[in-house]
N, C-alpha and C positions, 0 to 999 in steps of 0.2 A: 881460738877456733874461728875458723869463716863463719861468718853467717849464710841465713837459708838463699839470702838472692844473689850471694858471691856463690856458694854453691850452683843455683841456677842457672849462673850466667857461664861459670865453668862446661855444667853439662853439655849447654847449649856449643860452647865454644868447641867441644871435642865431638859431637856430633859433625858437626859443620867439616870439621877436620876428617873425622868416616869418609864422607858425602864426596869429599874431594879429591882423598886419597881410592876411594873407589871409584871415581869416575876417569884419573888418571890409571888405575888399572884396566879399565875398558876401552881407552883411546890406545894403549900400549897393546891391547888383544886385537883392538880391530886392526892397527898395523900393519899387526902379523899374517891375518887374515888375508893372505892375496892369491890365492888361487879356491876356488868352489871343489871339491870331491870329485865332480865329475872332469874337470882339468886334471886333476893328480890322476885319476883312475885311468886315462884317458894317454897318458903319457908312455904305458908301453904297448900300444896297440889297442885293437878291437878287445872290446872285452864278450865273455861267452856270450851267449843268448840264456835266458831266466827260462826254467821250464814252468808251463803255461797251462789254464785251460786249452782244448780240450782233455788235454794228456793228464794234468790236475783236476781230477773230478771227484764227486760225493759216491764213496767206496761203503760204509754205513750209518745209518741211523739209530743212534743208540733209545728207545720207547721204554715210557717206565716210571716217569716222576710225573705228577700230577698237579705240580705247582711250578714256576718260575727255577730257570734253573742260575742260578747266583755264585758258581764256583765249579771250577774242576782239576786235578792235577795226575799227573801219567805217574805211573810205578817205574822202576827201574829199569822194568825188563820191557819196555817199551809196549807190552800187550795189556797190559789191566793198568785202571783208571777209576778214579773215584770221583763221584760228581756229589752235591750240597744246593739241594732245592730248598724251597719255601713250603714244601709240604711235609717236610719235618724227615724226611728219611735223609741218612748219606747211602748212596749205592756204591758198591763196588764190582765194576763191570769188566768182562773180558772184551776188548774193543774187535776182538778178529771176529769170533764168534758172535757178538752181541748178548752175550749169556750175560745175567745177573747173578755174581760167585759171591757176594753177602749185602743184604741189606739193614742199615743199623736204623732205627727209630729214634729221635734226638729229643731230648726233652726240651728245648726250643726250636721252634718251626723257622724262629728268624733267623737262619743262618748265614753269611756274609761272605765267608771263606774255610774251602779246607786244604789241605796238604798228604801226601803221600810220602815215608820214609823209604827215598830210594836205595838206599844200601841192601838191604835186607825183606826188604816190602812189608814186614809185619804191623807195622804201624797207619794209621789213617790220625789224623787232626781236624779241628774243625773249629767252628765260632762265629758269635756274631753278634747281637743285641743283647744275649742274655752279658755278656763282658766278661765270660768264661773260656779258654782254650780247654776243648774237649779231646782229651787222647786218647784211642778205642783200639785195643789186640785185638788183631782179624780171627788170630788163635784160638783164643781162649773163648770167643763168645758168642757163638756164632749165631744166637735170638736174643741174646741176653740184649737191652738199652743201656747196663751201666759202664761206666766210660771207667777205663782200667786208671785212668788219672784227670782231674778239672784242676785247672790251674789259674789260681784267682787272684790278682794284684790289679790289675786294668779298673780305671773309676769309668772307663768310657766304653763304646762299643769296640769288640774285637774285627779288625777291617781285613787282616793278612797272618798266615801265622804259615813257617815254612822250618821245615827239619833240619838241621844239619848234620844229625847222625840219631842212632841208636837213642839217645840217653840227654839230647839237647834240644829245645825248638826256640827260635824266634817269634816274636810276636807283636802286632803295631796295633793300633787304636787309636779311638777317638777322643780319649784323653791326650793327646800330641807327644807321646810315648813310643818307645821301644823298649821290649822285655828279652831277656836269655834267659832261660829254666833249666833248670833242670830236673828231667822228666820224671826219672825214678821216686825220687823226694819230692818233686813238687815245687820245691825252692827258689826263689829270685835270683840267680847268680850275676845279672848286672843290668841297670836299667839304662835305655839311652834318652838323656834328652837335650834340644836343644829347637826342635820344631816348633811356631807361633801357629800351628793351627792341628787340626785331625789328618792324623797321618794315616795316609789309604794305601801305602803299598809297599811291600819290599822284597828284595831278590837279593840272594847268597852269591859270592862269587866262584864262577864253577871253577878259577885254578886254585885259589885260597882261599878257604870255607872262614876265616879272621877277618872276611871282609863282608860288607854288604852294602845295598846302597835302598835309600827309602824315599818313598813320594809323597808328598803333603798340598795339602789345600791351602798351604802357605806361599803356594806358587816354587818351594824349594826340593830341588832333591839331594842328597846329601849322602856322601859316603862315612860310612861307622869302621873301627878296628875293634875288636870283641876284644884282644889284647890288653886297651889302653883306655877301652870304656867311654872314647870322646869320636867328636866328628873331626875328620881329616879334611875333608873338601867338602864346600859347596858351591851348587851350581843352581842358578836363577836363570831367566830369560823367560820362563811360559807367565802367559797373560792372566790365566787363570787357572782353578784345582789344576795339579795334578792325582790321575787313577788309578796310572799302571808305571812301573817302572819292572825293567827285567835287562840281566846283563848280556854283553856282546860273546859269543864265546870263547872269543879269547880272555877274556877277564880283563881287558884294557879298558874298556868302554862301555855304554849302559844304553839304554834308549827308554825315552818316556812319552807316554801319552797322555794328553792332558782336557779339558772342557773346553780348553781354545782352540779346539780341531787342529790340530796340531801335533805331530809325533817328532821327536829329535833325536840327535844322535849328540852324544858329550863325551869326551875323549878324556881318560883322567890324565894322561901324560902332558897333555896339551891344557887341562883345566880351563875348559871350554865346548862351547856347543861346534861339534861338525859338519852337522844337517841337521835340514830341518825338513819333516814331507809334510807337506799339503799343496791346493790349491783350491778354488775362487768357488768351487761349484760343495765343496765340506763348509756345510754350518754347522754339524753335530759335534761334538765333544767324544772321546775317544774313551773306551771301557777298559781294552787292555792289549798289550801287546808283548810278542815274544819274536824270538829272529829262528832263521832258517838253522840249521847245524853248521853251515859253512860261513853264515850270518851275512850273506849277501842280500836275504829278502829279511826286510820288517814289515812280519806283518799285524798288523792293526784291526781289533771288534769297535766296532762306530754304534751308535745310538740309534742312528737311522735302518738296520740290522744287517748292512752291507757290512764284508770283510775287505781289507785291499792291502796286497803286500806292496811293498816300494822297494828299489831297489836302491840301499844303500849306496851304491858307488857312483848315482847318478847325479843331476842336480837340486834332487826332490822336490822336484814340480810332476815328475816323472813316472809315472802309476806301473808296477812290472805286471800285475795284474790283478783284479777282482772277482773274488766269488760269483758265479754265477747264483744269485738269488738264494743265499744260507739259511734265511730264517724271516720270517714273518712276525719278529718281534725285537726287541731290540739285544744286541750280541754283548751279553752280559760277560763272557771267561775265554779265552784260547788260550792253547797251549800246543808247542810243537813237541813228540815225543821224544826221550833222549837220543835215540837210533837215529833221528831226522828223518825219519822216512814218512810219515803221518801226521797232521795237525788235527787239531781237536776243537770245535766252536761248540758252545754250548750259551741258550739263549733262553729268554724268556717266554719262548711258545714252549718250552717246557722239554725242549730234544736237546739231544746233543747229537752232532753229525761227525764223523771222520771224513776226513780227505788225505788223496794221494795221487 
C-alpha cells in the first residue's frame, strides 16, 4: 500500500495535470474565438432597430404588498402573476386589470422565491429561509394559509424553486443542492449535486423540460439532465456570485447575471461564453434577468434599481435600452411573460410595475 505522502504527492501530481489540461482547453477556445457577435450578426446586413422607450413605457403599477417585494413569476396565460414579498403574503394578481384574484398568508415572512405552474395555473410555489418549498391550490383555498403540500429535504435556505409540470418541482438552496419532487407524495425523486457553494438560481429548458441549468455563488453555472441525475456541462468565467440564470429561447443557450455587473451569454453547442454585457459606468451586481421572446434583448434588474436590456447580437458594450427610472429601490425579480408582449419588474419599494 502507498503511503499517506506518496498518496499526497500523487494528488498533488493530478491536480497539476487538471490545471494544465484545462488551461490547454481555454487556449483551444480562445482560438476559436475570432469573430465578436456583433461581426457574425453583422454579416447579413443591417440588423432591425430594438423597439424602445418611449414606445416601451410603464403600462401598470401593480400596489399591495407592504414589505420588499423578493420574487415574482407570470401564469401561463400571460395575464396573472404571482408575487412573494417580505410581509408574509404571496399575491396573485391579474396584471391587465391590477385586481388582486387571491391572496395566501405564508407562515414565513422570509420568502426568497416563488413559482407559477404554467400548464394548467392551478398551482403557486414558494420558499425561502424557513428551507421548506410551499405548494398552495389556488382552488381549493381561497383564505385558507395551509399549503396543500411543504416539501422538506433542503438543510439550507430555499433560493429558486420552478415547476415543470402538474406533479414535479425543482428546487435549489443554500445547502449547494438541487432537488426534483414530487409534488403529490412529497418525495425526493432525485437530488443534484455537484456545486462548491449556495446555489441561487435555476431555469427549465423551454424545448426540453430534462434539462435545466443553475447559478451558484461558486462563480459556476451548470447544466443538469433529470434523466441521468448528473451535470453535463459546466461553465465558469464570472468574477463573482452568480443570482440569476434564465434560458435563451431557443433552449440552445442561457444567460447569467452575476455580482460582477456583468451578464453573459454561454452557448451549450459551443461550451462557452458568447457575450458578455456590461460597461465602465455598472459597479452594481445584477439580481436577475430573462430575454425578450425572440431573445434578441437581455434584459437585466441591477442593484442600483435601474433595469437595461442589451442587445444580444451586439458587441455588449452596447445598451438597446433602459428603464426610464423603475423603482426607487433596488430591482429584486423580472420576468418577461410567456406571450412576450409584457415584462414585469418587481422591487423592493414594495411595487411591482408592467411594461410594454
Amino acid at each position: 500500500m502507498a503511503s499517506e505522502e506518496e498518496l499526497e504527492v500523487r494528488i498533488e501530481e493530478a491536480k497539476n495535470e487538471v490545471a494544465r489540461l484545462k488551461d490547454e482547453i481555454k487556449q483551444a477556445r480562445t482560438k476559436t474565438m475570432d469573430k465578436t457577435m456583433a461581426d457574425v450578426a453583422g454579416l447579413k446586413g443591417g440588423l432591425k432597430e430594438v423597439r424602445k422607450p418611449p414606445s416601451v413605457k410603464l403600462r401598470r403599477t401593480l400596489k399591495g404588498h407592504f414589505g420588499k417585494v423578493y420574487a415574482m413569476g407570470w401564469a401561463g396565460d400571460s395575464q396573472s402573476l404571482v408575487s412573494a414579498s417580505q410581509d408574509g403574503k404571496l399575491i396573485v394578481w391579474n396584471a391587465q386589470t391590477t385586481n388582486k384574484l387571491n391572496a395566501v398568508p405564508l407562515r414565513s415572512s422570509w420568502v426568497m422565491t416563488c413559482a407559477f405552474e404554467q400548464k394548467k395555473g392551478n398551482l403557486v410555489a414558494c420558499g425561502g429561509l424557513d428551507n421548506l418549498c410551499s405548494v398552495y391550490n389556488l382552488n381549493q383555498q381561497p383564505q385558507q394559509s395551509k399549503a396543500m403540500k411543504e416539501l422538506a429535504a433542503h438543510d439550507g435556505y430555499l433560493s429558486c424553486c420552478r415547476f415543470i409540470d402538474e406533479t414535479r418541482i425543482l428546487t435549489s438552496s443554500g445547502d449547494s443542492s438541487l432537488i426534483l419532487w414530487d409534488i403529490t407524495s412529497g418525495e425526493v425523486l432525485k437530488t443534484f449535486l455537484g456545486h462548491k457553494g449556495d446555489v441561487m438560481s435555476l431555469a427549465i429548458n423551454p424545448t426540453d423540460s430534462n434539462v435545466f441549468v443553475s447559478g451558484s455563488v461558486d462563480r459556476e453555472a451548470k447544466i443538469w439532465d433529470i434523466r441521468s441525475g448528473k451535470c453535463v456541462q459546466t461553465h465558469d468565467g464570472h468574477e463573482s456570485d452568480i443570482n440569476s440564470v434564465q434560458f435563451f429561447p431557443d433552449g440552445n443557450a442561457f444567460g447569467t447575471g452575476s455580482d460582477d455587473s456583468t451578464c453573459r451569454l454561454f452557448d451549450m453547442r459551443c461550451y462557452g461564453e458568447v457575450n458578455r454585457f456590461w460597461n465602465d459606468s455598472i459597479m452594481c451586481g445584477i439580481t436577475s434577468v430573462d430575454f425578450s421572446k425572440s431573445g434578441r434583448l437581455l434584459i437585466a434588474g441591477y442593484d442600483d434599481y435601474n433595469v437595461i436590456a442589451w442587445d444580444t447580437l451586439s458587441s455588449g458594450k452596447q445598451q438597446a435600452f433602459r428603464l426610464n427610472q423603475p423603482h426607487e429601490n433596488r430591482v429584486s425579480c423580472l420576468s418577461v411573460n410567456p406571450k412576450g408582449d409584457a415584462l414585469c419588474t418587481g422591487s423592493w419599494d414594495a411595487l411591482l410595475k408592467i411594461w410594454a
